[in-house]
N, C-alpha and C positions, 0 to 999 in steps of 0.2 A: 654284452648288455643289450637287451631289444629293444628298440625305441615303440614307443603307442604309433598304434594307426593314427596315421593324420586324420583320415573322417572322423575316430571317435571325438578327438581332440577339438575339432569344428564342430564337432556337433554339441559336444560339451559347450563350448566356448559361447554359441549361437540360444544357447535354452539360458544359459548364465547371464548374461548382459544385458538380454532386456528387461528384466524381471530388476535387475539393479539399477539401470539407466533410468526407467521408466518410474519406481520406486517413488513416492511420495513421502518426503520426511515429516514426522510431526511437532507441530510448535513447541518450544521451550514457553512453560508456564512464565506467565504476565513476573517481571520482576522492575524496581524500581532504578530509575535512570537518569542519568542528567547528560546533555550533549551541547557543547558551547558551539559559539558560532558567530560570525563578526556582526549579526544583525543582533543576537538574542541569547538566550540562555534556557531549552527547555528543559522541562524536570517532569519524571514520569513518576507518578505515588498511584503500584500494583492495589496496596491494601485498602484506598482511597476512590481509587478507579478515576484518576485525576492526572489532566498535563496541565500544567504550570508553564505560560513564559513570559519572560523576562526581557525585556527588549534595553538594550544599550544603548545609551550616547541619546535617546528621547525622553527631553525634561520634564519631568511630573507626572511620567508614565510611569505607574505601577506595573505590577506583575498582575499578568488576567489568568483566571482559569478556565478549562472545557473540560464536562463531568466525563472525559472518557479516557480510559488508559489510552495510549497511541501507541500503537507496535508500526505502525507503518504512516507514514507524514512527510510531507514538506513543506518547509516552512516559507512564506514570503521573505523577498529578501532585507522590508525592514520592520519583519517580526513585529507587524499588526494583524497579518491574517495567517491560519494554516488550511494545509488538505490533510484531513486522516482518511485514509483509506480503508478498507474495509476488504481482510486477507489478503491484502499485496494486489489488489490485481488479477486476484484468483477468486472464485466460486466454489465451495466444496459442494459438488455432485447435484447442481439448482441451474438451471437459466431462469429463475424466476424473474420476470421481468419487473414486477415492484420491489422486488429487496433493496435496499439502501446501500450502492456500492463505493459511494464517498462524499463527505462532507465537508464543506468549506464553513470554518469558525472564523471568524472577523470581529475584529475593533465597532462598536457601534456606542459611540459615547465613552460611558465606562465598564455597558458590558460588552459580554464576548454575544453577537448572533450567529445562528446556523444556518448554512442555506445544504439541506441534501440531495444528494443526486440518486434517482433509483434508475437499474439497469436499461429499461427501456427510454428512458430521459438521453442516456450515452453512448447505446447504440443497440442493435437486434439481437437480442439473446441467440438465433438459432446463426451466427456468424461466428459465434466464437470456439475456439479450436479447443481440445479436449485433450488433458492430461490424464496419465490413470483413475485420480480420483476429482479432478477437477474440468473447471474452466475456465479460460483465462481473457478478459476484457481486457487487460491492460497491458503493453511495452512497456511503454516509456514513459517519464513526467519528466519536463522541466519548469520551475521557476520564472517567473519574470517580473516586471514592475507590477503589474497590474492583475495578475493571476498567471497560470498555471499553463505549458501546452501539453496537452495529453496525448500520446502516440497510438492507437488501440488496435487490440490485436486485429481487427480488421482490414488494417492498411490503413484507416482512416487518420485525420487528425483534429483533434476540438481544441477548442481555449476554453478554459474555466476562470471567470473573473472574480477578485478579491469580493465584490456585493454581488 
């Protein structure tokens, strides 16, 4: 039996990989969700275009809403405020620097207000590193008491506070 040339087989190997590494998957259509959690309860309604939450163990808190499905969010940890974010983190094929790349929904009375963040607000559009069909402002988020710390793909690092 003859075995392949090893070149070919590298060279096969080398056209193959990065065309699938590099591959950009595309989103699963908006569908409806609930994700519990020891602050809250949210509830995602696709046909509504609506997150719902629910905050635990806070007497004569209702459930608040924000008019917008959330595919990507974190919530405060006692689910009065959230971040939605705006495609993970990612940019499809734009550094525009006024597009709106996330949103903090907050407790104010009994509604919900919005404060948004547009790109040049969070950091230089021409910094951010480029996937095949994107780009990407954001690493990291974590939670805290009082808002959010943001890791960006710049090296940088921001706080985003709950007001």
């Amino acid at each position: 039996m003859k075995r392949p040339n090893l070149w070919i087989s590298v060279l096969i190997m080398a056209l193959a990989l990065p065309g699938a590494a590099l591959a950009d998957e595309p989103l699963r259509p908006p569908a409806d969700f609930v994700h519990g959690g020891p602050a809250a309860t949210v509830r995602g309604d696709a046909a509504r275009n609506r997150t719902t939450i629910t905050q635990h163990g806070v007497p004569h808190s209702p459930s608040w809403s924000i008019p917008v499905w959330a595919r990507w969010y974190s919530l405060s940890p006692m689910g009065d405020a959230i971040l939605v974010l705006s495609d993970s983190g990612n940019l499809i094929g734009s550094r525009d620097p006024d597009q709106i790349v996330m949103t903090v929904w907050y407790l104010s009375g009994e509604r919900p207000q919005a404060r948004p963040f547009t790109l040049s607000e969070v950091m230089d559009p021409a910094d951010m590193p480029r996937t095949v069909s994107h780009f990407a402002w954001l690493d990291s988020l974590l939670p805290g008491e009082t808002g959010w710390t943001l890791k960006l793909s710049d090296g940088r690092t921001i706080k985003v506070t709950h007001r």
